[in-house]
C-alpha positions in Angstrom: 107.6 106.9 108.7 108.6 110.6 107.3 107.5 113.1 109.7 108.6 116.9 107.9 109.3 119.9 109.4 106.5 122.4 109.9 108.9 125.4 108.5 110.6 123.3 105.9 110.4 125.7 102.4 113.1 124.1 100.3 114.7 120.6 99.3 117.4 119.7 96.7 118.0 115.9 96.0 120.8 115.7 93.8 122.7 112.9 92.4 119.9 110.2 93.4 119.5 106.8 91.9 116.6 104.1 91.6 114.5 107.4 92.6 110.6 106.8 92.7 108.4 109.6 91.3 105.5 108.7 93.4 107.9 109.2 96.3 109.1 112.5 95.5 104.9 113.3 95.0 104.3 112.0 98.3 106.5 113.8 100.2 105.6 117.0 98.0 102.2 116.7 99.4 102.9 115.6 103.0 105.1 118.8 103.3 102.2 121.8 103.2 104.8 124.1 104.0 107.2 122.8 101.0 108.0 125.7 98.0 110.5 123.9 95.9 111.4 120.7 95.7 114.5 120.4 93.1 116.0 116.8 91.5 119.3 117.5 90.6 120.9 114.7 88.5 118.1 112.4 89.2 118.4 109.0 87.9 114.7 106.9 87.3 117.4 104.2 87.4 121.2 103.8 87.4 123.4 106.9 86.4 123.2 105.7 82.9 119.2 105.4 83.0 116.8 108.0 82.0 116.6 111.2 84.1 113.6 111.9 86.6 111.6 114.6 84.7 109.3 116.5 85.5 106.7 114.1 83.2 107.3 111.2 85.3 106.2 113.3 88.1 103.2 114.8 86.9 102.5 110.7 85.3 102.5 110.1 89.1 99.7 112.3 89.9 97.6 112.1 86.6 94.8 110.0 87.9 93.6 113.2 89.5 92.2 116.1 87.6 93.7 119.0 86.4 92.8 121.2 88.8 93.3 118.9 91.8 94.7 120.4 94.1 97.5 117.9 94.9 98.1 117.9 91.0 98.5 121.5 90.6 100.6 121.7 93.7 103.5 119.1 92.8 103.5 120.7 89.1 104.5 124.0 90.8 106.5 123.0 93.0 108.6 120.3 91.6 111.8 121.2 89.5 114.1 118.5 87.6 117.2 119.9 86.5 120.4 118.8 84.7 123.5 119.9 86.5 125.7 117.4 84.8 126.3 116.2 81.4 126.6 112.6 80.8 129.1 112.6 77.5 128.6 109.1 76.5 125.3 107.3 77.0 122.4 108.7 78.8 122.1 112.7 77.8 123.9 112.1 74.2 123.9 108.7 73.1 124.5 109.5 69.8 128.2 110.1 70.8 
């Protein structure tokens, strides 16, 4: 069972395989006190698999309406980014 930290404001996964979108929404919303929430290099998959972005997250939450709170809240704070390139496969295939 996850049990957060009441003060936590900030966390950075980074380099994460095989990661779940519906788990990084889950833990958005069971962290109130959560303000970002950043996927750094986040594989769906393995390394050479699609990134986490931020539309598999808000797929995960899209059964709710737009202004849901939940909806709206993993939207703002949720923020995939690409600190690495991946020169062949994944970011540039065509290479």
């Amino acid at each position: 069972m996850f049990h957060p930290h009441p003060h936590l404001r900030r966390v950075t996964i980074g380099q994460a395989i095989f990661l779940s979108p519906i788990t990084v929404t889950a833990m958005v919303i069971a962290i109130p006190s959560l303000q970002e929430f950043v996927l750094e290099d986040a594989y769906l998959g393995r390394k050479w698999d699609r990134r986490v972005g931020g539309e598999e997250i808000i797929q995960s939450v899209q059964h709710l309406d737009k202004d849901h709170p939940h909806r709206i809240r993993v939207a703002t704070v949720v923020d995939c980014q690409a600190r690495l390139e991946r020169v062949e496969g994944g970011d540039r295939a065509d290479i």
